[in-house]
N, C-alpha and C positions, 0 to 999 in steps of 0.2 A: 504494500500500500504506500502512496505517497502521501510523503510527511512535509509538510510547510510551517515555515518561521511563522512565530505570533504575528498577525497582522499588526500590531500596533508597534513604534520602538519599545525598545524592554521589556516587551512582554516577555521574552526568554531570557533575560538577566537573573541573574542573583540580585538582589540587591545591597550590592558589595561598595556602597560607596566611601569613599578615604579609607579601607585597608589596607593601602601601602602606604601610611602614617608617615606621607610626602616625598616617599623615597622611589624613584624610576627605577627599573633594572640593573645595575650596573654590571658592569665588566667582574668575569669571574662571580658572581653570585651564583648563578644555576650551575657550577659546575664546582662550586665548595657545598652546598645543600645537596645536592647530587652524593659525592662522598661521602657526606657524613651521615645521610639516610643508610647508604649499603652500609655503613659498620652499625648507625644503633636508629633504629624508626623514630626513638623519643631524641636524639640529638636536639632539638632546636627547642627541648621544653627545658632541658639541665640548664642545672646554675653557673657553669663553665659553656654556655654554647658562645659567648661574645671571644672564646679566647680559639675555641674547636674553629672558630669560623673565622675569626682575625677580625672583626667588626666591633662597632658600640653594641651598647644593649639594646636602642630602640631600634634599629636598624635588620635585630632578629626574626621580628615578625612579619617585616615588610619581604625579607626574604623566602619565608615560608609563603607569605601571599603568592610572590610573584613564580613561585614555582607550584603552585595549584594553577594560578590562573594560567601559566601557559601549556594544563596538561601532564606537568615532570611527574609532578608527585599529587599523593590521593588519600586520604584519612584512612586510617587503622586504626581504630580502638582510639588511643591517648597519643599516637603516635603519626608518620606519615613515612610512605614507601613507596620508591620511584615505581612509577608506569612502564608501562611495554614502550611507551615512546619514548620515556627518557632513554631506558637501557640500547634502545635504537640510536639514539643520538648520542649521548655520550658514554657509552662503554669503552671503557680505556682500550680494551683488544679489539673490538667488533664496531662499536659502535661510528657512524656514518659523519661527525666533523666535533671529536670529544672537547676539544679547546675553544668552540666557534669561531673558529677561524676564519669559517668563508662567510661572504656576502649573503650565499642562497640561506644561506640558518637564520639571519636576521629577518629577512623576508616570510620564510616560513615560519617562524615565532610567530612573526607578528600577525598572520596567517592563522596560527593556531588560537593566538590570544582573542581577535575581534570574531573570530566566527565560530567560538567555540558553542556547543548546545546550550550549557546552561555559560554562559559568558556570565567573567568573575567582574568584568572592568565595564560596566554599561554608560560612562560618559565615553569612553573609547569607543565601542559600538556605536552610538547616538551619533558622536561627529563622525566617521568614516562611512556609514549610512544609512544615517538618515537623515543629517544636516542639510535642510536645502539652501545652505547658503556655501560657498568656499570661501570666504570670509566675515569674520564678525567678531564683533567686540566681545571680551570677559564675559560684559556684563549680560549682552543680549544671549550669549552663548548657556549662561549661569541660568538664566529665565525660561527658554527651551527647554532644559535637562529637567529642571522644575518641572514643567507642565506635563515632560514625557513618563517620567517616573510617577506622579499623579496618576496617570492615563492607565499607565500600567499598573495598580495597586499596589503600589510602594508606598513605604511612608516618606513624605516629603521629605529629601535631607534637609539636613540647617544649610544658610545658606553659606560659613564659612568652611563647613565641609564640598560642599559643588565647589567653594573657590580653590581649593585645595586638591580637589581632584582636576581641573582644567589642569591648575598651577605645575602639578606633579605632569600631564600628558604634554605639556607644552617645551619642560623641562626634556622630555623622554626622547620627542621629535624633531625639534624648533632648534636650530645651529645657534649657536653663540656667537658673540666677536671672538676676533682671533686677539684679544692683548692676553699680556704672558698672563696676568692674573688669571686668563679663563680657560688655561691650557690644561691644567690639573679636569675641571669642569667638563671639558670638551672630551677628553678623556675618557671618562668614567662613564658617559652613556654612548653607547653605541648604538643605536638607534636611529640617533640624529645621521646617520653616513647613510640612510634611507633615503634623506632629505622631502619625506612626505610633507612635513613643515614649513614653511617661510621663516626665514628668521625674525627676529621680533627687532623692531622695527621694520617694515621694510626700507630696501636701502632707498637713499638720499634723505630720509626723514630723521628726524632727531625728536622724537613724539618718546614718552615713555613705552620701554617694550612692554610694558604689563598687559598692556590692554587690547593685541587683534592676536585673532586666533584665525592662520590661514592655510588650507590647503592647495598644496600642488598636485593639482587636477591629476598630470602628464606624469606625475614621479613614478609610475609603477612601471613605463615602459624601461625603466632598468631594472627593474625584477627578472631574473634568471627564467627562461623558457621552462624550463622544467616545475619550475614552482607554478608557474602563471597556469602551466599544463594540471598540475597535480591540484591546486586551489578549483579549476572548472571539474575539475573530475569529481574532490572531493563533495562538492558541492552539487553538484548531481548526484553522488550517492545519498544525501542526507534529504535531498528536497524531492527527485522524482521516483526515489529508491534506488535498490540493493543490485536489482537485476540487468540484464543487459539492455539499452535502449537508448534513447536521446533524449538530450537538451538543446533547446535554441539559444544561439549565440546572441540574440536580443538578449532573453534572459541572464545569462552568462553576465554581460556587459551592463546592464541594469539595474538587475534588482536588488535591493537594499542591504542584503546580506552576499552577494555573487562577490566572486573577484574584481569585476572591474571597480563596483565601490571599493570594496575595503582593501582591496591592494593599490587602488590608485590608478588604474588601468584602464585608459580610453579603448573604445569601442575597437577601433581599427587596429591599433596596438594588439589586444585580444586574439580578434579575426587572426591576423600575421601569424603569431603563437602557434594558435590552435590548427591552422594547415600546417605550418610548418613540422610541427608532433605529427599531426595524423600523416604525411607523406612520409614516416621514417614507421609508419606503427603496422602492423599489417590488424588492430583491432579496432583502430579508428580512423575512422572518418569525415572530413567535414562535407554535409550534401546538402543543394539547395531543393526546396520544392517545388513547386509550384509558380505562387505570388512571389518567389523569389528571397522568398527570407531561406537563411541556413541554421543547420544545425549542428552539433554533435553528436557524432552517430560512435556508441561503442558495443561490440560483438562480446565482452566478456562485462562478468561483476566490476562499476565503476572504481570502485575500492580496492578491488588488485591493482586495476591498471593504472591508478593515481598512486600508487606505491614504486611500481616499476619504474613509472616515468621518472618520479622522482629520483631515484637513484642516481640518474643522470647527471642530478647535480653533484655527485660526491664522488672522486677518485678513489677515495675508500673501499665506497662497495663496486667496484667494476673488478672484475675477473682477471687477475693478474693476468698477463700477455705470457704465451706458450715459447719458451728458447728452443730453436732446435740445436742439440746437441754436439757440441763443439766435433769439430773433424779436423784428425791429427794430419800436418802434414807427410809428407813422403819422409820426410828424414826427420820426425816427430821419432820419441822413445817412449815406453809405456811412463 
């Protein structure tokens, strides 16, 4: 049976608002919570987790947030224990980019963070889409999330909790200036090398940065093919099901939960993608019909094949290359 997103925004959030007690992802978090779950599931409840993790104290929690909401890890009892997709992603032998090293891991986080089922972060949701503005001030922004959260039977946050959740997503996306002081800053979230964001101000303006929150419509066409491929797949599995069949690349590229919102990715951007996969795939296809609109046509479960493709992006998991075996020469000795 096909499953569709809550019509309204947030209708499938948690409503998780300011759980990362203003702190973004930063560099190395998911991959020290990561370890310290495979040695003890309660690590991040001890009275020594600020020294196991090399962090402050407030900074613990926000770590444990941000590795539920992106999927790593999952409640046990008192405790929390990495997922089948962490140990896919950072297993020190096995797993597919353990350091986040590449580009396509940021992309796909962010991927797994905004479209997840029950989504941990629904002011992230809200603006990536269903914001109908790609620009807007704090405060209009602040007002929106209000009413959507309303809509959807939340209880209203306070409003310096909304400001704090923008404050935190702006910080996560939004490039800084380059002076030395904000090298340390620039640093520490990696995110921003997405450049889903505008920086705050834009440039020529000398306006305080606090106050636009703006998307770059265009930014997803540097999203990795493979991600772009495996987000439409994924998303097909969860919205028209499990089994083999199609999605329209209208929807693909539209709809409020599809890749093109939440990765950022213009329609024709998409399109490029999505032939481009399906001419190397023998189980997909893009076909038009009719009126002329196209689809995505896939011959196996959408969920395999959004895994396969994915691999793509990772040297890791591709099949070490076959040596043929050295040939001595003529006046070679054993």
């Amino acid at each position: 049976m096909s499953r569709r997103y809550a019509p309204t925004p947030m209708g499938d959030c948690l409503p998780a608002f300011g759980r990362h007690r203003g702190y973004p992802p930063r560099y190395g978090w998911l991959r020290k919570v990561y370890d310290a779950l495979l040695r003890d599931p309660t690590a991040l409840r001890r009275p020594d987790a600020t020294v196991l993790l090399g962090v402050g104290k407030s900074m613990v929690p926000s770590m444990a947030f941000w590795s539920q909401a992106f999927g790593l890890a999952t409640r046990d009892g008192q405790g929390l224990v990495p997922t089948e997709r962490a140990h896919w992603l950072l297993d020190e032998e096995a797993g597919a980019d353990p350091y986040l090293e590449l580009d396509a891991t940021l992309w796909l986080l962010h991927w797994w963070l905004v479209s997840a089922e029950h989504c941990h972060v629904p002011t992230w949701r809200y603006l990536f889409g269903h914001s109908p503005l790609s620009r807007s001030s704090r405060a209009e922004l602040q007002g929106r999330l209000a009413a959507a959260a309303e809509t959807a039977g939340h209880k209203t946050p306070a409003p310096s909790v909304l400001a704090s959740d923008i404050a935190c997503l702006v910080t996560m996306y939004a490039p800084g200036d380059h002076t030395a002081s904000n090298v340390e800053d620039e640093l520490s979230n990696p995110f921003r090398t997405l450049h889903l964001l505008d920086p705050e101000p834009p440039a020529g303006r000398t306006a305080d940065r606090s106050h636009m929150v703006a998307l770059r419509r265009a930014a997803g066409r540097r999203c990795p093919v493979p991600v772009q491929a495996y987000a439409s797949l994924d998303f097909a599995a969860r919205t028209v099901g499990p089994a083999a069949g199609s999605i329209s690349l209208d929807r693909l590229a539209s709809d409020p939960l599809g890749p093109g919102r939440l990765l950022l990715t213009g329609s024709a951007d998409l399109r490029r993608t999505l032939h481009q996969v399906a001419d190397r795939s023998t189980y997909l296809a893009v076909v038009e019909s009719g009126d002329g609109r196209e689809a995505l046509v896939y011959s196996r479960p959408p969920a395999l094949l959004a895994n396969d493709v994915l691999a793509g992006a990772y040297p890791a998991l591709q099949p070490a290359p076959i040596r043929a075996p050295a040939v001595d020469g003529p006046e070679s000795t054993p």
